[in-house]
C-alpha positions as CSV (number, residue, x, y, z in Angstrom):
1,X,70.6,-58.5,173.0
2,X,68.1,-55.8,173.5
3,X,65.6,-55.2,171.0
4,X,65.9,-51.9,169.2
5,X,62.9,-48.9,168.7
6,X,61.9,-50.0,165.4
7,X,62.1,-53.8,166.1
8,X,59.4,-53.6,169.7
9,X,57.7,-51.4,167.3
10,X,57.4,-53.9,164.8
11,X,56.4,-57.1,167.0
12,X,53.8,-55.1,168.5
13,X,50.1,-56.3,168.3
14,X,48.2,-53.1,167.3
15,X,44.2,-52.4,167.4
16,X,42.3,-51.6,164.5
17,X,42.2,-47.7,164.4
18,X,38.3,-47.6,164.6
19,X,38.3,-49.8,168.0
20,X,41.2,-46.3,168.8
21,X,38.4,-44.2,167.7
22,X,35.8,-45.9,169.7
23,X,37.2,-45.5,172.4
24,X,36.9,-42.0,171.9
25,X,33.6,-42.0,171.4
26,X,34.2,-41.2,167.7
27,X,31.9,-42.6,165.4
28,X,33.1,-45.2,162.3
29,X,31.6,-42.9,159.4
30,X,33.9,-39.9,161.2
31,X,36.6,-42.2,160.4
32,X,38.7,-41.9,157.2
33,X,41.5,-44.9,157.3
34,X,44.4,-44.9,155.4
35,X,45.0,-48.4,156.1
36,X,44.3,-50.6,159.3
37,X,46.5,-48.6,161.9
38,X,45.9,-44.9,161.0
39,X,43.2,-42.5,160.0
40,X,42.0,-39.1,159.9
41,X,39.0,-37.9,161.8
42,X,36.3,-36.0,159.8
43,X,36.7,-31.7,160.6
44,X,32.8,-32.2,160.5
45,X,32.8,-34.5,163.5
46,X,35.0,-32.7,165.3
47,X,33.4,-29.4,164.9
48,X,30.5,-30.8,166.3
49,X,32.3,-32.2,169.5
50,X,30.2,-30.5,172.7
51,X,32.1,-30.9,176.3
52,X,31.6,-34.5,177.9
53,X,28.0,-34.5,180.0
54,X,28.4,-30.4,180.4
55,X,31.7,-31.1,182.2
56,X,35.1,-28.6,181.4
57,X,37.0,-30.0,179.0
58,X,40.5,-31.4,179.8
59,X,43.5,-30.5,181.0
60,X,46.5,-29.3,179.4
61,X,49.9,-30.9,180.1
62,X,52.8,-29.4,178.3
63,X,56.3,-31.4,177.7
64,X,59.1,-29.0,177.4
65,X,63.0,-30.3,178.1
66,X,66.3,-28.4,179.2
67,X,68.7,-27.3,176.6
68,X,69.1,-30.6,174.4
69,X,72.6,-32.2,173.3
70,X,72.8,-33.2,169.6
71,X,71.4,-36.7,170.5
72,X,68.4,-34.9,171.5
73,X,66.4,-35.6,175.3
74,X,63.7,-37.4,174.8
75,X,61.1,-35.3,174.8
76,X,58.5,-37.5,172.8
77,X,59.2,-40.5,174.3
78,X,58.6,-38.8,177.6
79,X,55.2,-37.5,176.4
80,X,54.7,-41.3,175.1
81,X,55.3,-42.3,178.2
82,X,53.3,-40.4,180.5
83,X,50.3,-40.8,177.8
84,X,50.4,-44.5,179.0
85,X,51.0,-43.9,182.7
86,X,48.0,-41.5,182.7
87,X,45.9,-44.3,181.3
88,X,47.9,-46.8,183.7
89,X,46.4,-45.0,186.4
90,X,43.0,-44.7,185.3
91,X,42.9,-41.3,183.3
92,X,41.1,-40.7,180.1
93,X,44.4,-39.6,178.5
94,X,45.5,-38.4,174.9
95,X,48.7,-37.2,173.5
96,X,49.4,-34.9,171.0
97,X,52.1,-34.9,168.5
98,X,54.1,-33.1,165.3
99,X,54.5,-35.2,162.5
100,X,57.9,-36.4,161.7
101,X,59.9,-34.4,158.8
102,X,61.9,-36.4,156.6
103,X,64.9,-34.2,156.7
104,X,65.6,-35.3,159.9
105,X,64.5,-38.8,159.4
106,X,66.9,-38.9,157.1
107,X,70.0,-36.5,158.8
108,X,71.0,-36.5,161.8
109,X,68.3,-36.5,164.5
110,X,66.2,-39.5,163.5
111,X,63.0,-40.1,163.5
112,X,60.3,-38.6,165.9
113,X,57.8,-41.6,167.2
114,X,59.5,-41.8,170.5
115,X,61.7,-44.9,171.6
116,X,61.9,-47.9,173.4
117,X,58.8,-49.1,175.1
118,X,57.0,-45.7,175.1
119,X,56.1,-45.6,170.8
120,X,53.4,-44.1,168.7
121,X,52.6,-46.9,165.9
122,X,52.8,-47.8,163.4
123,X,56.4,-46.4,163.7
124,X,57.2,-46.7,159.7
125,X,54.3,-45.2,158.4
126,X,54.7,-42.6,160.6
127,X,57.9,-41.6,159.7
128,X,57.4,-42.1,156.2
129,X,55.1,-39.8,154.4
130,X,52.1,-41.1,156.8
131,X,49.2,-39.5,155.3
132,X,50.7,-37.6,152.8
133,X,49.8,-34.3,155.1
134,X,53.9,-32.8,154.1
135,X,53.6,-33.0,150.6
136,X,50.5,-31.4,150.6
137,X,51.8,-28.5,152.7
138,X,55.4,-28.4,149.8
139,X,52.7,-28.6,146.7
140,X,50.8,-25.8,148.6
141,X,53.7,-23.8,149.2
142,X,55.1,-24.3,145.9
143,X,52.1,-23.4,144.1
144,X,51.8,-20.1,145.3
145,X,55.4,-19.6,143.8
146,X,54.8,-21.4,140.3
147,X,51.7,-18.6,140.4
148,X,54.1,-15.6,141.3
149,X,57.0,-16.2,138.5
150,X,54.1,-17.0,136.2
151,X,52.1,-13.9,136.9
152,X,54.9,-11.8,136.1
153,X,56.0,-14.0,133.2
154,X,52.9,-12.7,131.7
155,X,53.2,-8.9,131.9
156,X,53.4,-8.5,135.5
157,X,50.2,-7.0,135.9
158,X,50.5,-6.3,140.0
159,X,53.7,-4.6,139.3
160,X,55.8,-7.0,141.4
161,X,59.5,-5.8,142.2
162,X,61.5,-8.9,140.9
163,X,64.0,-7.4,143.7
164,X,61.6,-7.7,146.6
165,X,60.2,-11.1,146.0
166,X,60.1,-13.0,149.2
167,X,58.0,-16.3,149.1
168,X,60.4,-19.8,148.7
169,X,59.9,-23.0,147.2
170,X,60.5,-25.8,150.0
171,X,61.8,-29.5,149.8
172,X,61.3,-32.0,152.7
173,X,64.7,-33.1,152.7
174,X,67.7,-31.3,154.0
175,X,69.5,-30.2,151.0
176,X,72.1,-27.3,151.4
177,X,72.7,-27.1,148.1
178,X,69.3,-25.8,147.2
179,X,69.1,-22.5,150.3
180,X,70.3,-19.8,147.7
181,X,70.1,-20.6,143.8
182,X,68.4,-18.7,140.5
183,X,65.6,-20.0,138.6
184,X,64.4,-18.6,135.0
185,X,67.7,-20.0,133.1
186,X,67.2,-21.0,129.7
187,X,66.3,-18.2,127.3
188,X,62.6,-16.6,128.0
189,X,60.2,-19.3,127.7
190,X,61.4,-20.5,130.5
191,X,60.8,-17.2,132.6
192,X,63.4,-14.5,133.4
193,X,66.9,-15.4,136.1
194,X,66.5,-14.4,139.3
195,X,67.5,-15.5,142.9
196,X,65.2,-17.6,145.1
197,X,65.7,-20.9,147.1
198,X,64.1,-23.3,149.2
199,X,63.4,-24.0,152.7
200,X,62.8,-27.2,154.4
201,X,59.0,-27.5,154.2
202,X,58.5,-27.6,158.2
203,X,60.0,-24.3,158.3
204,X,57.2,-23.0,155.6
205,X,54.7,-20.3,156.5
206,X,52.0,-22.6,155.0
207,X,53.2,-25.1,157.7
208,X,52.8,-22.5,160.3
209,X,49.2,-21.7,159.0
210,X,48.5,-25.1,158.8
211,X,48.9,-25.5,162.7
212,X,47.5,-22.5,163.5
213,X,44.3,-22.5,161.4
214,X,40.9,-24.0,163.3
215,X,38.9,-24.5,160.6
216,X,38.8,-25.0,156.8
217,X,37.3,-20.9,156.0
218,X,39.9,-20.1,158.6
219,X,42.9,-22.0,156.6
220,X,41.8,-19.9,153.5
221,X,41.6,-16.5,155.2
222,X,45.0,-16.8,156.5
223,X,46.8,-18.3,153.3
224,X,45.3,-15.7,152.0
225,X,47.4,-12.7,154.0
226,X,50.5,-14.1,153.1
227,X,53.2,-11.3,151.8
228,X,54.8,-13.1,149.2
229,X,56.6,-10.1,147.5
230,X,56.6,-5.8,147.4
231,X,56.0,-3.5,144.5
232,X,58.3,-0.4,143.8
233,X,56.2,1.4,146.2
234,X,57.1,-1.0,149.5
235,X,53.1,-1.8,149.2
236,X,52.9,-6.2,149.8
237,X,51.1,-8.0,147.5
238,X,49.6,-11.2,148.9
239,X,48.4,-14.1,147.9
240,X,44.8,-13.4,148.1
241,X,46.2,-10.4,144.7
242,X,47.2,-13.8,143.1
243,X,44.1,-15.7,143.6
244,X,46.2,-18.2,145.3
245,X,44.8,-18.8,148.4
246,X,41.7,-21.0,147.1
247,X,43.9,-23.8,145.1
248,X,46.0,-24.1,148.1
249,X,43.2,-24.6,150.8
250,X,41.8,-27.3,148.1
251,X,45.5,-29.0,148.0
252,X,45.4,-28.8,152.3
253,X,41.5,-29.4,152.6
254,X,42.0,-33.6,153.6
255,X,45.8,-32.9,155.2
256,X,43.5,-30.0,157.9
257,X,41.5,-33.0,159.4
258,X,44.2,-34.5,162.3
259,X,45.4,-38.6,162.1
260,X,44.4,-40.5,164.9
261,X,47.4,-43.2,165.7
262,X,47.9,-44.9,168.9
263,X,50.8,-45.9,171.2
264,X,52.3,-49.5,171.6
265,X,49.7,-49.6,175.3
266,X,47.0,-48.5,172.6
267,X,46.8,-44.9,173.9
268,X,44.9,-42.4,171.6
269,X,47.5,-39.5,169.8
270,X,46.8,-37.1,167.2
271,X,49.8,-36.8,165.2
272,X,49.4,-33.5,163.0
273,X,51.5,-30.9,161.8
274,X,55.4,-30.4,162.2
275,X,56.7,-26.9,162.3
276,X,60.4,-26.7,163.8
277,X,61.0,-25.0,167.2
278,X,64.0,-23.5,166.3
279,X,62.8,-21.9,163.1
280,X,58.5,-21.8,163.3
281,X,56.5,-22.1,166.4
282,X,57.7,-25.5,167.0
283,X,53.9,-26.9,167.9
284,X,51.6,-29.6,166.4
285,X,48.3,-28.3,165.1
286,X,45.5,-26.3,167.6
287,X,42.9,-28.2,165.7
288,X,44.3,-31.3,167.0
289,X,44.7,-30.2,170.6
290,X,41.7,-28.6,170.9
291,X,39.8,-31.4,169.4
292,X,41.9,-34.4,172.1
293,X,40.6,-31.4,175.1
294,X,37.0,-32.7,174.2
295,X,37.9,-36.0,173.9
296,X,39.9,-36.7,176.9
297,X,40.8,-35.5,181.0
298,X,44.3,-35.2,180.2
299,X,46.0,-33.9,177.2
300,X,49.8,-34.5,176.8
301,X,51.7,-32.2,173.9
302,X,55.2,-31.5,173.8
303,X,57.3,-28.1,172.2
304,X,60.0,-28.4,170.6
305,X,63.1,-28.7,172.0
306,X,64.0,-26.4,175.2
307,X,61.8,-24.4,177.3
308,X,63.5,-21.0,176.0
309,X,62.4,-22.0,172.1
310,X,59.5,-24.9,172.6
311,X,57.6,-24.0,175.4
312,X,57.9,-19.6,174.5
313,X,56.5,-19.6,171.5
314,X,53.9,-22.5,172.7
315,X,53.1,-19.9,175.3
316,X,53.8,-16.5,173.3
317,X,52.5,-17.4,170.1
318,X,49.9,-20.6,170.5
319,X,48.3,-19.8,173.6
320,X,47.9,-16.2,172.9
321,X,46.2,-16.6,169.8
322,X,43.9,-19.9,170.0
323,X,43.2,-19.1,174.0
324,X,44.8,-22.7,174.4
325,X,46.0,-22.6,178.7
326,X,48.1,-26.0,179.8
327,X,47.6,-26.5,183.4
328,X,51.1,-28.0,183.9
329,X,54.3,-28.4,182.6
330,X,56.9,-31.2,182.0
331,X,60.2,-30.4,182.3
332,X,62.4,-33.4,180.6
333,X,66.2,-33.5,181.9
334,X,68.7,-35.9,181.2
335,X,71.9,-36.5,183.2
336,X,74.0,-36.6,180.1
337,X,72.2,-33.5,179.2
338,X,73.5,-32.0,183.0
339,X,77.0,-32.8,182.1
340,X,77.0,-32.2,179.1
341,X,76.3,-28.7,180.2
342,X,78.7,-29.3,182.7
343,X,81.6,-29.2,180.5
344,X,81.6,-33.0,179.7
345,X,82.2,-34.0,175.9
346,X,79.4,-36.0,173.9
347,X,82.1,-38.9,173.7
348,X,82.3,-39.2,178.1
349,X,78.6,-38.5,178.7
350,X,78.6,-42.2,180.0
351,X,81.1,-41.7,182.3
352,X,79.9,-40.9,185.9
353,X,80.5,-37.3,186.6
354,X,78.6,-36.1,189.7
355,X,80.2,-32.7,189.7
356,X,79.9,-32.3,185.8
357,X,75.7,-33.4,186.7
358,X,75.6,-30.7,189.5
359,X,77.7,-27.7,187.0
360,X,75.1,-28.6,184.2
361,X,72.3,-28.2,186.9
362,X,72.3,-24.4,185.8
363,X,70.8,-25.0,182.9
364,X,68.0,-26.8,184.3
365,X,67.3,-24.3,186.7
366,X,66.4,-21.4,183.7
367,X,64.4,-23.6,182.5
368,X,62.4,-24.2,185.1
369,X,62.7,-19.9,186.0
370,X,61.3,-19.5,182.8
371,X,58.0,-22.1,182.7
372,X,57.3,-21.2,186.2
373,X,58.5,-17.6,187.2
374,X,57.9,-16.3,184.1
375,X,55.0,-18.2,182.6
376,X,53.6,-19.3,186.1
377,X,52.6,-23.1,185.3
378,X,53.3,-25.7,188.1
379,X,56.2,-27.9,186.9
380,X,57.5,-30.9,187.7
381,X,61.0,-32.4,186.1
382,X,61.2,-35.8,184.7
383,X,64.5,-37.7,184.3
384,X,64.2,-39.6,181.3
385,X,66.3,-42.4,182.5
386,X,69.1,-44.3,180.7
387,X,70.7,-47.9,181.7
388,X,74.1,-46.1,182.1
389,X,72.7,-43.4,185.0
390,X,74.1,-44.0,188.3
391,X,72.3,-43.5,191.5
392,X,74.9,-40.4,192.5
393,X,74.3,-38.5,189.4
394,X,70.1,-39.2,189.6
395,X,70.4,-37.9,192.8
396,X,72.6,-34.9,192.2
397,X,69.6,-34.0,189.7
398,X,66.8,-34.5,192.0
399,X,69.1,-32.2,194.5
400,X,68.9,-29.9,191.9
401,X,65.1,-30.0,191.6
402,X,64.7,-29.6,195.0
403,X,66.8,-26.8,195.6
404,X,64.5,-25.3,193.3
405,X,61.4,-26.4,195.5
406,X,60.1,-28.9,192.3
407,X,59.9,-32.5,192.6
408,X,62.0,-34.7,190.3
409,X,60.8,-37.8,188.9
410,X,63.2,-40.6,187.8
411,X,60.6,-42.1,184.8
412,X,61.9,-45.7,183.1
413,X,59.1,-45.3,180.3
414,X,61.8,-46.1,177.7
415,X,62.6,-49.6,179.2
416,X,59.5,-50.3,180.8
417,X,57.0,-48.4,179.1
418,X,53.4,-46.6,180.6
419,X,54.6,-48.5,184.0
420,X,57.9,-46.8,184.1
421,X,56.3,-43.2,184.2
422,X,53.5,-44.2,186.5
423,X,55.3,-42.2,188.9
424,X,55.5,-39.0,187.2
425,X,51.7,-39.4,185.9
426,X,50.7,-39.2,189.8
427,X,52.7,-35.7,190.6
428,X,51.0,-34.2,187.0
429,X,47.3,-35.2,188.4
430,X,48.5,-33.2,191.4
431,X,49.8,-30.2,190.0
432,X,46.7,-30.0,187.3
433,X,44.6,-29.3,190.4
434,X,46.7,-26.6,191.5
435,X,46.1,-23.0,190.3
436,X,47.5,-21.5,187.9
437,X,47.4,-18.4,185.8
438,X,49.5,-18.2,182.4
439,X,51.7,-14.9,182.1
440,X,53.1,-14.3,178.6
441,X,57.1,-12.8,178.4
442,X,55.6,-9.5,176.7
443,X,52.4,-7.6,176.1
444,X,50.2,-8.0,172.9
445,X,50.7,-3.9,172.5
446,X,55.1,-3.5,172.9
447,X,56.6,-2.7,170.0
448,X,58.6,-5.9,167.9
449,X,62.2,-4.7,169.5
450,X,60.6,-4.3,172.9
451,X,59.2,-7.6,171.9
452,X,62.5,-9.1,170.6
453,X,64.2,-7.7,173.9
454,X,62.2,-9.0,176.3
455,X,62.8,-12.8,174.9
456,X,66.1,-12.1,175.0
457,X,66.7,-10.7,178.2
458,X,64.1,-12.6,180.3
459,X,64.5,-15.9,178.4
460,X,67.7,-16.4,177.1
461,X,69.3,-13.9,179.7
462,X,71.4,-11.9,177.3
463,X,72.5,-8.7,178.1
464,X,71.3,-6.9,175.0
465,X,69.8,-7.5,171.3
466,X,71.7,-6.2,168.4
467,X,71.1,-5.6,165.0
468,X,72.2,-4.3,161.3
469,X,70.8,-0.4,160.2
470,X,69.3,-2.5,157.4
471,X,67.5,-5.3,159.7
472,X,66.1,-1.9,162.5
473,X,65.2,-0.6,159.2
474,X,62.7,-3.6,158.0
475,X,61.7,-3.8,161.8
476,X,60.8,-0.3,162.2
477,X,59.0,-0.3,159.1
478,X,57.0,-3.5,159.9
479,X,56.1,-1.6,163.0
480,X,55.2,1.3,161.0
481,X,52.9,-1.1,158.4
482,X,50.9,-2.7,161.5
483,X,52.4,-6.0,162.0
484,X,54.0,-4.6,165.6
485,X,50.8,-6.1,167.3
486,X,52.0,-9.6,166.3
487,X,54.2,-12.1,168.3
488,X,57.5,-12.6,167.7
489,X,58.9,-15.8,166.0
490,X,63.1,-16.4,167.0
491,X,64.6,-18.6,165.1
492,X,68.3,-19.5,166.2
493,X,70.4,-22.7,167.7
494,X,68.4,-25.2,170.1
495,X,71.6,-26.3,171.9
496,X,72.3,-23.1,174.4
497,X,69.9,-20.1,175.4
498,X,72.8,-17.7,173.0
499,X,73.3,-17.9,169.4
500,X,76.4,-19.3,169.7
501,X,75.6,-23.2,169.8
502,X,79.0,-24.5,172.0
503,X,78.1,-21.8,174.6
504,X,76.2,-24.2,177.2
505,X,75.2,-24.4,180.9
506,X,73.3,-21.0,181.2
507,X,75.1,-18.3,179.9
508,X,74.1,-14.3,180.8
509,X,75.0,-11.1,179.9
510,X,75.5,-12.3,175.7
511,X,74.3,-10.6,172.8
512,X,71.3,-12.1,170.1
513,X,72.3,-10.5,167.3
514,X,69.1,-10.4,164.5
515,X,70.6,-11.1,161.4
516,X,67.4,-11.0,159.5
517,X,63.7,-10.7,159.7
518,X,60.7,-12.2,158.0
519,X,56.8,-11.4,157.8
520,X,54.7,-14.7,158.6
521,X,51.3,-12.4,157.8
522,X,49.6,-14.9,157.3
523,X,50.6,-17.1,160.4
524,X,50.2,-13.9,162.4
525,X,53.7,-13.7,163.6
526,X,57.7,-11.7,163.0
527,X,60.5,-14.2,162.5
528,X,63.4,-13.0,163.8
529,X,66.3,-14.9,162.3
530,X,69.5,-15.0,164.8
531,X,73.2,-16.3,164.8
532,X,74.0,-19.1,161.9
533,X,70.5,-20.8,162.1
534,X,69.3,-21.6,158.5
535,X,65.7,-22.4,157.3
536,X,67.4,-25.0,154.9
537,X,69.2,-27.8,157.0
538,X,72.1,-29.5,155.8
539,X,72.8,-33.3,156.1
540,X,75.6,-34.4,158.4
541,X,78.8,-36.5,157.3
542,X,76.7,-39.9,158.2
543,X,73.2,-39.4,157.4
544,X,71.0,-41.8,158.8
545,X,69.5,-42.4,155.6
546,X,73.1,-44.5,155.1
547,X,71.2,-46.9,157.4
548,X,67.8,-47.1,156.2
549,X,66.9,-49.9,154.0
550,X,64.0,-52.4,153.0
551,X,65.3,-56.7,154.0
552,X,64.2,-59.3,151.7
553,X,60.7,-59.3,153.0
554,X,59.9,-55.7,152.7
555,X,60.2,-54.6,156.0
556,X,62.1,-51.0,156.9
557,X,65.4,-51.6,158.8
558,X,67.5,-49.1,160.0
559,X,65.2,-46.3,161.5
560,X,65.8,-45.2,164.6
């Protein structure tokens, strides 16, 4: 019987996370542990990082992955995997990671340490609370609107229009009950009604800030701009109006420094931050990257979920505002993704379909016109192999890949671990020494629809973008404030490049309707909210919570 993800991460033998930072060159009084197997590393220490001997600092590999199916690609596990087969072949290597959300942990997608033989550890911690660093982002978040209903609870002295309040409380579980309700019920001690609701707490502006922000004064300055409501007048009132913004850098001073983990082959990660792709900028923190660049030759992060929502606002929003450049991308396919794209149904992906694998291809050719046409990095596609592949459809996929004029790399990393990618890690040193030259989908100075449109159209191929009087409104008028300098945040379905999440392969010619837009001030970026996407997931008819449990000796079961 072969072992599941949570029971190889349980028999494995793990190193004390100070030997991790020693090999890092990372002193023991930099180290804060929570516990044998995890830590944080002191912001002091790492602000004080110079590059290795005078050398440039490392290089940049980004994981992105074609359009995913519900079981999702494999993405982490991949960047697992080539974090071990970089050290495998004698590469000072690092990987870089989100934090898991419990929503997930608990719904439908799992948790988010990677699988198999290619792990971050310790695998429960991880996925459970770790270092507290998500309930210090909801306590933040939830502050700041405590402080807003108790301001005007007390005459209202900023002149707040109760109608145009705009800042949500956030859970980290997905609860659909809790997306629209009314607070203040009671009589008036208890406040005055009006509507509000929640958000899951990765989809938080303070979450967005909280990977963005590179350093501690740099935290408070942005918490600081966030628009958490309007007066009568239209004019914002921020946080900074509230005095706000200096409780809530105190509640996320310790969660700012990054944990320091490692993988089951006792590669370094930073594991910090969590923000969803398909509703925030989908990226762990910069502090963290920029931090492993100094630390290591090879950097591997991942984006969330496909290359239109993951890897564009990795490039759009991250790179543009911390200067961040990845030298090369990863481009993870799967052949049940191919055919699932191909028209194959989640319950025959382990059928062998060759033609279904070569229909799906389409998909995994935008991808790769977007990372390297539009973006310009070298890319190379790994097939994150499973034991029901066949040789015909593997090949059909490196056809594919070629057609293209990119290599395709079958990588066992979930079987075999670090030596299972070893293969993949070779052609990344390769095309790290190639130039390259990142191009972004717009320019800093288009206006938010010209912004919106060029996504769209070059990205998810539609054939227009569409949009309420109401919604061009609130756009135009966030134009007309200043905000249309900033990058634009789209939040909409993972599973196809439209908004309509059973449209798959590569569609063209649809329409992204905007069905609402929000002002991340603070973050420095527009959301625009498309299709059905909500900011409060729901939990499916089987959560995998139904599966979690403690056994008689205390150990977690059931986590996958």
């Amino acid at each position: 019987m072969t072992a599941s993800s949570i029971e190889i991460a349980q028999a494995a033998e793990l190193r004390p996370i100070t030997r991790i930072a020693e090999s890092l060159g990372i002193p023991e009084d930099a180290v804060e542990q929570y516990g044998r197997y995890k830590a944080k590393v002191s912001l002091g220490h790492l602000a004080g990082l110079a590059d290795r001997s005078g050398q440039a600092q490392g290089k940049l590999v980004l994981v992105t992955a074609v359009s995913p199916t519900p079981a999702g690609e494999g993405k982490t596990t991949t960047t697992v995997g080539l974090g071990d087969a970089l050290t495998r072949i004698g590469e000072r290597a690092m990987i870089c990671l989100r934090e898991p959300a419990l929503g997930p942990v608990f719904g439908m997608k799992g948790g988010a340490t990677g699988g198999g033989y290619a792990q971050i550890v310790p695998m429960e911690d991880i996925n459970l609370h770790f270092t507290g660093d998500f309930s210090a982002i909801g306590v933040a978040t939830n502050l700041l609107a405590a402080l807003i209903d108790n301001h005007i609870h007390q005459g209202n002295a900023l002149g707040i229009d109760l109608r145009r309040i705009t800042w949500r409380r956030v859970l980290d579980v997905n609860d659909r009950a809790l997306r629209d309700i009314v607070v203040g019920l009671g009589g008036t001690g208890n406040g005055y009604p009006r509507e509000a609701g929640f958000d899951i707490v990765v989809a938080s502006e303070v979450m967005a800030i909280f990977c963005l922000a590179t350093s501690i004064a740099d935290l408070k300055q942005r918490l600081g701009e966030i628009v958490v409501a309007y007066r009568h007048d239209r004019t914002p009132v921020r946080a900074r109006d509230l005095d706000a913004h200096g409780a809530m850098t105190a509640i996320l001073r310790d969660a700012l420094a990054p944990n320091l983990v490692q993988t089951l082959e006792h590669t370094p990660a930073f594991v910090h931050g969590g923000p969803f792709a398909n509703i925030a900028h989908g990226c762990n923190s910069v502090l963290a990257t920029q931090s492993a660049l100094k630390l290591a030759d090879y950097v591997v992060t991942e984006a969330g979920f496909g290359a239109d929502l993951g890897a564009e606002k990795f490039v759009d929003i991250l790179c543009r505002t911390s200067g961040l450049r990845p030298a090369a991308a990863v481009i993870v396919a799967t052949v049940r993704a191919l055919k699932y794209h191909g028209g194959v149904e989640v319950a025959d992906l382990a059928t062998e379909d060759v033609d279904a694998v070569r229909r799906g291809a389409v998909n995994l050719r935008r991808h790769l016109s977007t990372v390297r046409d539009v973006f310009g990095l070298p890319a190379v596609v790994a097939i994150n192999h499973r034991a029901e592949d066949t040789p015909a459809e593997l090949a059909a996929v490196e056809e594919a890949a070629r057609a293209e004029g990119v290599e395709a790399v079958v990588a066992r990393h979930f079987a075999e671990g670090g030596a299972g990618a070893e293969a993949l890690a070779r052609v990344v040193v390769e095309l790290c020494a190639e130039p390259s030259t990142l191009r972004f989908t717009y320019p800093d100075d288009a206006s938010l629809w010209d912004k919106m449109t060029a996504i769209a159209t070059r990205i998810y191929g539609a054939g227009e973008i569409t949009a309420s009087s109401a919604v061009r409104a609130q756009i135009r008028r966030l134009q007309d404030d200043g905000y249309g300098t900033l990058p634009v945040c789209v939040a909409k379905t993972q599973y196809s490049f439209s908004t309509d999440a059973n449209l798959r392969g590569a569609p063209t010619g649809h329409s992204v309707d905007i069905r609402e837009v929000r002002l991340a001030a603070g973050a420095g970026f527009v959301i625009m909210v498309c299709g059905g996407i909500m900011t409060m997931p729901g939990l499916p008819a089987t959560p995998a919570a139904a599966s979690i449990d403690v056994d008689a000796e205390g150990r977690i079961v059931g986590l996958f």
